[in-house]
C-alpha beads as a LAMMPS data file, in Angstrom:
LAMMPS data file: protein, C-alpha beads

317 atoms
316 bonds

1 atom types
1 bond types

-500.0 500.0 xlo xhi
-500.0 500.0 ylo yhi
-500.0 500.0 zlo zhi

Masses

1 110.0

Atoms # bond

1 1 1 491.949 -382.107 231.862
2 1 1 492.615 -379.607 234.261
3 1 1 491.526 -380.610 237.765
4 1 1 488.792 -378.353 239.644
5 1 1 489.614 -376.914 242.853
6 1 1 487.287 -376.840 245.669
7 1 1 485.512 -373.875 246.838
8 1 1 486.088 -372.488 250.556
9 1 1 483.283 -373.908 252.459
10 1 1 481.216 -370.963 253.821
11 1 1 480.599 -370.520 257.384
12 1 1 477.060 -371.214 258.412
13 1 1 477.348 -367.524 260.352
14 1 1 477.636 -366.116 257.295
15 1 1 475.021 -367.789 254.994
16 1 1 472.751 -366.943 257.754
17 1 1 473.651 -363.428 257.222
18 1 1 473.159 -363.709 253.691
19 1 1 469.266 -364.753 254.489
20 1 1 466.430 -362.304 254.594
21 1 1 465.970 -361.185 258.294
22 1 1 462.605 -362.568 258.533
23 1 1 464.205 -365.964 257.787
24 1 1 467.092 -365.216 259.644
25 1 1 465.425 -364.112 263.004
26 1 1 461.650 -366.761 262.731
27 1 1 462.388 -367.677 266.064
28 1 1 462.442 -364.674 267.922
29 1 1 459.732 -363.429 265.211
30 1 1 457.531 -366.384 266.567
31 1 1 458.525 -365.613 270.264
32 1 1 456.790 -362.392 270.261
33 1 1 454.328 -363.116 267.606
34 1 1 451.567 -363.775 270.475
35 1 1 451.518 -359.743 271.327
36 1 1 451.492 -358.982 268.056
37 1 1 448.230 -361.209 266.985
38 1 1 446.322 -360.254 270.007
39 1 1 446.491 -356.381 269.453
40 1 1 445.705 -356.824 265.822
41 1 1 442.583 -359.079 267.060
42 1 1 441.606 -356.881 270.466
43 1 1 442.854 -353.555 269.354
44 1 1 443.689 -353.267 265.554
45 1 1 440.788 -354.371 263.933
46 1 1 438.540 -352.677 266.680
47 1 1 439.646 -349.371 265.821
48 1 1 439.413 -350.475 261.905
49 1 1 435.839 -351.614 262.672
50 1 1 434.715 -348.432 264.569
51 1 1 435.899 -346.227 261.659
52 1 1 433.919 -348.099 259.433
53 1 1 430.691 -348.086 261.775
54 1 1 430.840 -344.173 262.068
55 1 1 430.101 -344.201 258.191
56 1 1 426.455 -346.329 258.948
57 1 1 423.429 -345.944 259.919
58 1 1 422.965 -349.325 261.859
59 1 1 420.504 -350.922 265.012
60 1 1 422.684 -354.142 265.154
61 1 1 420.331 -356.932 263.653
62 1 1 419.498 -355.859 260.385
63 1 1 421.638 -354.609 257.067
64 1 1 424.028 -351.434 257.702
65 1 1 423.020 -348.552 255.926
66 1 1 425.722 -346.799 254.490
67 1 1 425.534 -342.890 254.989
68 1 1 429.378 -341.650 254.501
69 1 1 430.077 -338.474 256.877
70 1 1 425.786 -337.898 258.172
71 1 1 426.423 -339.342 260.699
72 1 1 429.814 -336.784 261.911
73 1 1 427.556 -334.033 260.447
74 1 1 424.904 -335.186 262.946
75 1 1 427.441 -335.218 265.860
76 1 1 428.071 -331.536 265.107
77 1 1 424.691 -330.309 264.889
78 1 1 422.888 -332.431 267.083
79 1 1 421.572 -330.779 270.057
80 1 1 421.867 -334.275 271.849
81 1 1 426.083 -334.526 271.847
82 1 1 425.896 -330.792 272.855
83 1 1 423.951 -331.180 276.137
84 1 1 425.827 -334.350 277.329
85 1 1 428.633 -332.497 276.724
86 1 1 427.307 -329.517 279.253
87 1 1 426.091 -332.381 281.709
88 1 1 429.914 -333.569 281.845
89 1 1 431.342 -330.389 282.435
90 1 1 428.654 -329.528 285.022
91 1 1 429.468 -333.104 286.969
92 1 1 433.180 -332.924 286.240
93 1 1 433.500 -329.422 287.988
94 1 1 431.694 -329.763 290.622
95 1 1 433.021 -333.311 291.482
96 1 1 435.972 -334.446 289.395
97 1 1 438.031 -330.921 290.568
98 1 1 437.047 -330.989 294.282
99 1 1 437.829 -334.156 294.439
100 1 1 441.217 -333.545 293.223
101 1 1 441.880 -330.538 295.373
102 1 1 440.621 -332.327 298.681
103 1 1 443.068 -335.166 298.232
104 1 1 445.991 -332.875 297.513
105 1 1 445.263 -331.116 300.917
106 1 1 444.580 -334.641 302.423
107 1 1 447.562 -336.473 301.332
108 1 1 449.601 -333.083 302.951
109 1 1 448.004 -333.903 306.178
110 1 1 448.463 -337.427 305.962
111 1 1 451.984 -337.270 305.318
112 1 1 453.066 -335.640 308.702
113 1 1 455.100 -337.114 310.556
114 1 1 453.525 -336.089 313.395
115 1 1 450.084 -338.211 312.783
116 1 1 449.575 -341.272 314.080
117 1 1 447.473 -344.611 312.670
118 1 1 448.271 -343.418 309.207
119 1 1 448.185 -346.742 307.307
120 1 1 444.484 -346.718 308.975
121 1 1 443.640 -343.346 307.772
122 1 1 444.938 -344.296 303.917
123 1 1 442.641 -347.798 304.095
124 1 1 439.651 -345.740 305.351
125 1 1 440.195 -343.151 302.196
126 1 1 440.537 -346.156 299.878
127 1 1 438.119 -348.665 300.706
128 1 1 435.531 -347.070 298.994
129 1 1 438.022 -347.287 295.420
130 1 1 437.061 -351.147 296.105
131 1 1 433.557 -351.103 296.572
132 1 1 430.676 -352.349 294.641
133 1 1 429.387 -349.513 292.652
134 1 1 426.004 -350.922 292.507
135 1 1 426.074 -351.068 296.360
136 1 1 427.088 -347.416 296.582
137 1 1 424.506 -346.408 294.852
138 1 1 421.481 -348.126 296.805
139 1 1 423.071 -346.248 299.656
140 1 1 423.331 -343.294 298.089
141 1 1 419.537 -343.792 296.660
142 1 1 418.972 -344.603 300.428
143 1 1 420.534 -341.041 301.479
144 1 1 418.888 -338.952 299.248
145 1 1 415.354 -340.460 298.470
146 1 1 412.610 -337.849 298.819
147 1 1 410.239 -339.629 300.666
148 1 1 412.435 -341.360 302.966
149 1 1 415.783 -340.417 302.476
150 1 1 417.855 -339.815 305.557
151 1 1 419.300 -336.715 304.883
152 1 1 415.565 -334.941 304.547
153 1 1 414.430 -336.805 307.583
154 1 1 417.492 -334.896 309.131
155 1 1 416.696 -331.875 307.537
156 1 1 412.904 -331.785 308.576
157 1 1 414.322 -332.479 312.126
158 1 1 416.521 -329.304 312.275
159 1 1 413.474 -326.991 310.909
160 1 1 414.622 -327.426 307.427
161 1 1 412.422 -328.259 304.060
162 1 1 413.095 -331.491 302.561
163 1 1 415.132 -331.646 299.430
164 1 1 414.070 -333.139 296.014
165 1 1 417.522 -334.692 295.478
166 1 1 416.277 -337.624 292.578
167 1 1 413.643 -334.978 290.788
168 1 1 415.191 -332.176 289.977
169 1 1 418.363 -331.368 287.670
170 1 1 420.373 -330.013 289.809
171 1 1 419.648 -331.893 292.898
172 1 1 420.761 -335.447 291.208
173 1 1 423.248 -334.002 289.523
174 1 1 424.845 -332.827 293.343
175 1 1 424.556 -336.515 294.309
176 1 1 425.760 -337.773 291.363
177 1 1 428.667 -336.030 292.156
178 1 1 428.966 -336.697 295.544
179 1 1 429.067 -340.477 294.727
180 1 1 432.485 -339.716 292.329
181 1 1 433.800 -337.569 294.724
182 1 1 433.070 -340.183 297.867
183 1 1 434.751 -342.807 295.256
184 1 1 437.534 -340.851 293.835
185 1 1 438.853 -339.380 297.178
186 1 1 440.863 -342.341 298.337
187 1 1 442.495 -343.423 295.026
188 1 1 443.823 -339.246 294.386
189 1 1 445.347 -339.437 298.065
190 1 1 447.084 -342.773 297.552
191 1 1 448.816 -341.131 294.198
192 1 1 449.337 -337.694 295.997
193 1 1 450.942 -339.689 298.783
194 1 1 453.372 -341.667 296.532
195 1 1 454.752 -338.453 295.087
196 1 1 455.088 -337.424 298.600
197 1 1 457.218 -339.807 299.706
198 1 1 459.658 -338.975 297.127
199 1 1 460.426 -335.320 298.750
200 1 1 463.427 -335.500 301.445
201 1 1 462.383 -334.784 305.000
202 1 1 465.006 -332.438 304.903
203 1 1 463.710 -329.729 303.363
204 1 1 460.595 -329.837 305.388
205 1 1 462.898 -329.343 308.536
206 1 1 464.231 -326.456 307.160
207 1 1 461.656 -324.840 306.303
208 1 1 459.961 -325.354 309.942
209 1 1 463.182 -324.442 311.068
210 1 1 462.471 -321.027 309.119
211 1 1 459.256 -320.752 310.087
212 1 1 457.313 -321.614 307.158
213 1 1 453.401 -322.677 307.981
214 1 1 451.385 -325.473 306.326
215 1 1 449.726 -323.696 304.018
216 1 1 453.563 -322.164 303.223
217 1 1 455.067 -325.489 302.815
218 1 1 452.339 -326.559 300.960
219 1 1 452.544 -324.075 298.074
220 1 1 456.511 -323.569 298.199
221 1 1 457.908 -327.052 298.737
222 1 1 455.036 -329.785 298.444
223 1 1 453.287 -329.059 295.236
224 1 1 456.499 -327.780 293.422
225 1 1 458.397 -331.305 294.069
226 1 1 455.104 -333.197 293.349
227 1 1 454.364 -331.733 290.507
228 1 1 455.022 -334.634 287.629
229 1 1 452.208 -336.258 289.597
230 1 1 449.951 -333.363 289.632
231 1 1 450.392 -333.464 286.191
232 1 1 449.342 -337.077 286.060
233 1 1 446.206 -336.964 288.008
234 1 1 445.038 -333.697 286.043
235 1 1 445.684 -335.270 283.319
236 1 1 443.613 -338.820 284.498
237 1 1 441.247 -337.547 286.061
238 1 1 440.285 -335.045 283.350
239 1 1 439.684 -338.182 281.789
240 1 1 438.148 -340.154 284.085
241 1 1 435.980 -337.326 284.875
242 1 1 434.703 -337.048 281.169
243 1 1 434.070 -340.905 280.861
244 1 1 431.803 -340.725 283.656
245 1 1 428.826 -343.296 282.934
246 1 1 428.872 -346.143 286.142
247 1 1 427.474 -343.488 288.770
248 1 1 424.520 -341.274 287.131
249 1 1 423.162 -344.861 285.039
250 1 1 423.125 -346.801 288.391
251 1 1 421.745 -343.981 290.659
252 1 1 418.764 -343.381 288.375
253 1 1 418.064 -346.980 286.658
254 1 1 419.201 -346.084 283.261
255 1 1 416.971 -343.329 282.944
256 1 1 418.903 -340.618 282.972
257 1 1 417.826 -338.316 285.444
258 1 1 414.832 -335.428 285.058
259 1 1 415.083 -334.026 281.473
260 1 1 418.284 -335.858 281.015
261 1 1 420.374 -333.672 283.564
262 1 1 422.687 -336.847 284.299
263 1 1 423.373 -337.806 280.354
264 1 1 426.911 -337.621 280.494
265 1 1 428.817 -338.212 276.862
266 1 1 429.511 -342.059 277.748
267 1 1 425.798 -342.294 279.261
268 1 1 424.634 -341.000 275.565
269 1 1 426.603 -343.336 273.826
270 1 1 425.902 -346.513 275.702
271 1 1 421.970 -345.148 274.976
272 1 1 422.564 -345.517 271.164
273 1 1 424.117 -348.860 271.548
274 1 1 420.626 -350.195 273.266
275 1 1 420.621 -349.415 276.559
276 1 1 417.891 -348.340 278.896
277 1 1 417.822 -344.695 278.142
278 1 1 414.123 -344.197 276.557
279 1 1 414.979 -341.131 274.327
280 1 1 416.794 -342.228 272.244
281 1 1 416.819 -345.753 269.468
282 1 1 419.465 -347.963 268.583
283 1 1 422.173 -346.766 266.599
284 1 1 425.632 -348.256 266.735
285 1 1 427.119 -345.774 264.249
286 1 1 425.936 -343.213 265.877
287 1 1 427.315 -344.326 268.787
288 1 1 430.947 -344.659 267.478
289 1 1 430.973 -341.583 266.408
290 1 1 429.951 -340.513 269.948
291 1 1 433.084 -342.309 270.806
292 1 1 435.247 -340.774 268.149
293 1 1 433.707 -337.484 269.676
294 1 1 434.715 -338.320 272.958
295 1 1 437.970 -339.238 271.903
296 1 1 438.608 -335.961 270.603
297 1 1 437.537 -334.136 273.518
298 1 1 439.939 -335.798 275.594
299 1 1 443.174 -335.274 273.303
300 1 1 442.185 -331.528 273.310
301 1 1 441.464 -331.620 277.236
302 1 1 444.775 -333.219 277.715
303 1 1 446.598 -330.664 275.818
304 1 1 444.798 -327.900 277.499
305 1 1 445.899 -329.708 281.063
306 1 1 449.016 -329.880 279.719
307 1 1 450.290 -326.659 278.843
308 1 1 448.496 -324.858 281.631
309 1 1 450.079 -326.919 283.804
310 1 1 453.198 -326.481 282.226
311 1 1 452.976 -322.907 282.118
312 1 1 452.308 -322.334 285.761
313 1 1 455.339 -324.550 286.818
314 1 1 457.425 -322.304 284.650
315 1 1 456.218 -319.485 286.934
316 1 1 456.177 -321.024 289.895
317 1 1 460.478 -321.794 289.193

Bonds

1 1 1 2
2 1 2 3
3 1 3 4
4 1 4 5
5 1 5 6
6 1 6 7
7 1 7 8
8 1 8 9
9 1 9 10
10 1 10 11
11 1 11 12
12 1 12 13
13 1 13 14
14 1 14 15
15 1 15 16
16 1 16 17
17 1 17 18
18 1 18 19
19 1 19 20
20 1 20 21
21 1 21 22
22 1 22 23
23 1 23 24
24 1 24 25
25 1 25 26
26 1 26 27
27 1 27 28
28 1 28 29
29 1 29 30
30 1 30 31
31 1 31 32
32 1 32 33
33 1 33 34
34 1 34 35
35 1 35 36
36 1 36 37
37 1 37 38
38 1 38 39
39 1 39 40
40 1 40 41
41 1 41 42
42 1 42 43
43 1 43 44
44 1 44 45
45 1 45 46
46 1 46 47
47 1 47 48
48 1 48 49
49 1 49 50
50 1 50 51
51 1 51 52
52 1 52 53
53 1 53 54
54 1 54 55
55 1 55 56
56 1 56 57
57 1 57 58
58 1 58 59
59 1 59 60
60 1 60 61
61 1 61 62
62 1 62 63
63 1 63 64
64 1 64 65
65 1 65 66
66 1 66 67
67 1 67 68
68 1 68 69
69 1 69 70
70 1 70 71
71 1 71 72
72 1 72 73
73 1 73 74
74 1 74 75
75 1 75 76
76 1 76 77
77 1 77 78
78 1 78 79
79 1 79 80
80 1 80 81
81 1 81 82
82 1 82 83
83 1 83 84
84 1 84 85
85 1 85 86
86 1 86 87
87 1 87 88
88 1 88 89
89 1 89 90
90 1 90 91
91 1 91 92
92 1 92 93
93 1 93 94
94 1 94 95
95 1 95 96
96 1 96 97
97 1 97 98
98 1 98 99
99 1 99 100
100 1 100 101
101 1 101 102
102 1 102 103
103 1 103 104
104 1 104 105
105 1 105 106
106 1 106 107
107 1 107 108
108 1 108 109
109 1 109 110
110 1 110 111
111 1 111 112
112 1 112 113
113 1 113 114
114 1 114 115
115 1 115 116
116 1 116 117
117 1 117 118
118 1 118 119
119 1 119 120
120 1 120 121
121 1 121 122
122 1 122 123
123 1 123 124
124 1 124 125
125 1 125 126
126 1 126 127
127 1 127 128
128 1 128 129
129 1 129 130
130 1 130 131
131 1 131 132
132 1 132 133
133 1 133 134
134 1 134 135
135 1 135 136
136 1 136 137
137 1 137 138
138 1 138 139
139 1 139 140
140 1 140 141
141 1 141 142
142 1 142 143
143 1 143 144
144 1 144 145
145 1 145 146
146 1 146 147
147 1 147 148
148 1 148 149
149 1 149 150
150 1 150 151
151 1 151 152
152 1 152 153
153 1 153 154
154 1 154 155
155 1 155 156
156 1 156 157
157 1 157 158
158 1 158 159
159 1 159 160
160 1 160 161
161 1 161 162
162 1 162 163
163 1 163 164
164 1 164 165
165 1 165 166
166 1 166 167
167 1 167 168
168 1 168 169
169 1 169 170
170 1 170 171
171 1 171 172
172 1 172 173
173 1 173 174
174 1 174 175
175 1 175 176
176 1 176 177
177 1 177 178
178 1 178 179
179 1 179 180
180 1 180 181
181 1 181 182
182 1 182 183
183 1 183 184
184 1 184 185
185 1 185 186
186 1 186 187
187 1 187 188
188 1 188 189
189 1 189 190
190 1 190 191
191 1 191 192
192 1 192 193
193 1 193 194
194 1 194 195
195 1 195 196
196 1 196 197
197 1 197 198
198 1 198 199
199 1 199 200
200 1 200 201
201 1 201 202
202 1 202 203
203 1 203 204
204 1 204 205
205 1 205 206
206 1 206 207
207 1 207 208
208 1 208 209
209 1 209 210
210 1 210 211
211 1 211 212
212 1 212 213
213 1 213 214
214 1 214 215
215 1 215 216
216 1 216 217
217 1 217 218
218 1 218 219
219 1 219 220
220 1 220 221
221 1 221 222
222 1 222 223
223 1 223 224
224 1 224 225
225 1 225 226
226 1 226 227
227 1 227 228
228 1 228 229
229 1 229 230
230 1 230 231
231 1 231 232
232 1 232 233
233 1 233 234
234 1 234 235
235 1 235 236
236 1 236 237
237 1 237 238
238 1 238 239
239 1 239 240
240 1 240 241
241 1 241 242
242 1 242 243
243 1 243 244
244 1 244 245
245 1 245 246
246 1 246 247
247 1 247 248
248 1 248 249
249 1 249 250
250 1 250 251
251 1 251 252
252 1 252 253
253 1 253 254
254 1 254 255
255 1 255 256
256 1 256 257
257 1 257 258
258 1 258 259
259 1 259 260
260 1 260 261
261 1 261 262
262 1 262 263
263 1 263 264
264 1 264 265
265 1 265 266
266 1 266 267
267 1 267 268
268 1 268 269
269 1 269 270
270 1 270 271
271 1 271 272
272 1 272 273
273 1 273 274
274 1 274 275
275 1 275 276
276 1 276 277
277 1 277 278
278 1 278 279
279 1 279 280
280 1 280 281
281 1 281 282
282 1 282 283
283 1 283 284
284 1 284 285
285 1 285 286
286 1 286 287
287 1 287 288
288 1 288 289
289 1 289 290
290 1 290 291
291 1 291 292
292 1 292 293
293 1 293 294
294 1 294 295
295 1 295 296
296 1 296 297
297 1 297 298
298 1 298 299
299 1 299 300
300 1 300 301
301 1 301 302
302 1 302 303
303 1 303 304
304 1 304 305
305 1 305 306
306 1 306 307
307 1 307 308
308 1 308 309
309 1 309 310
310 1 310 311
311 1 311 312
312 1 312 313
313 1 313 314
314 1 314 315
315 1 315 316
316 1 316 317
């Protein structure tokens, strides 16, 4: 009988080779597994759930009533989306683009070499970044009450009429804005400043040494060199400046302002999910697809930012 002969005995690197790779690799598999579990609990199944909730009609306690695409169809016709949209844009232009603007010129001034006590100066700007919000705004309410507000008791002093800051539309939409821009400043000139510091003295030397003004060195060296982060804060605090919710539902209690005039898009859809705002009733689907609106505002405003920006540092090189 003839006698068998034994079979090479396979190295263990290569039978683990042979394995599938989710066999192979379960220990680094279970190493990151954590990351992986918490977005699918915190951000996966969120988003899931929110695409199902813009499909019903639903006030959070009782049975979800299923009304398929009603409830996008009411998003596009409803007068309601439409004028928090126009509230937004109102707020974000006359406080979200100042704002921006100021701290540009501010973080230039800032970043002289010439000025002394600047790490003072750049705590002063962003202290208010770290404030209370609720605080603010019983100062601010303080400021600009009718009755007793300090800036009418100044006014009346000077010969001038008092204000109705809280009861008309435009008036609390001004302080409104005032409150974002008073926030806003500091945390826009701490971002300016970084990109800043990232130019080489050199070249302002030379341009002095040319001749070249502020306002010259500003628009020819500073902003040029900078301009990844002007990109960035166009680009966050378009954003920001559309999500705008904290300051107009503090300064008027939830309420909303006179005829709505400080509704903003994320004021609206914090309404529908059972909030304060009187006008309008529970709705959770409703409000996701306020959100889903939102969203899509922002991609488009961020592509918009984007390219202009884009474009004009084309030109400007």
């Amino acid at each position: 009988m003839p006698r068998r002969t034994a079979r090479p005995a396979v190295p263990t690197t290569r039978r683990r080779a042979d394995q599938p790779a989710l066999r192979r690799y379960w220990r680094e598999y279970l190493a990151i597994s954590p990351f992986y579990v918490l977005f699918a609990v915190f951000g996966l199944f969120p988003l899931v759930f929110a695409l199902y909730l813009s499909t019903v009609s639903w006030d959070g306690l009782g049975e979800p009533d299923q009304v398929g695409l009603d409830q996008v169809l009411r998003l596009v016709s409803s007068g309601e989306f439409l004028d928090a949209l126009g509230n937004t844009v109102i707020i974000f232009l006359i406080a979200q683009v100042p704002v921006i603007l100021a701290a540009l010129g501010a973080a230039a001034l800032l970043s002289s070499p010439r000025l002394k006590g600047r790490g003072i100066y750049q705590t002063l700007f962003f202290l208010p970044q770290v404030t209370s919000i609720v605080a603010v705004a019983i100062v601010f309410q303080s400021l600009f009450s009718n009755e007793f507000g300090i800036i009418n008791t100044l006014l009346e002093a000077v010969g001038l009429g008092a204000v109705p800051w809280m009861t008309t539309a435009w008036g609390v939409r001004l302080v409104v804005a005032l409150m974002i821009f008073w926030r806003g400043f500091g945390y826009f000139v701490v971002i300016f400043l970084a990109g800043i510091a990232s130019i080489p003295p050199t070249l302002y030397e030379a341009a002095r040494l040319d001749g070249a003004g502020p306002w010259r060195i500003l628009r020819s060296i500073t902003v040029p060199m900078i301009w990844p982060t002007v990109l960035f804060v166009a680009v966050t605090g378009t954003i920001s400046g559309f999500q705008i919710f904290t300051e107009p539902q503090v300064l008027t209690n939830g309420l909303g302002g006179p005829d709505g005039s400080v509704v903003t898009l994320m004021f609206l859809q914090v309404g529908y999910m059972g909030s304060t705002l009187p006008t309008v009733a529970p709705d959770l689907g409703f409000a996701t697809t306020i959100g889903w609106g939102i969203f899509v505002v922002l991609i488009l405003l961020a592509l918009f930012n984007s390219r202009v920006i884009n474009g004009r540092r084309k030109e400007m090189s």
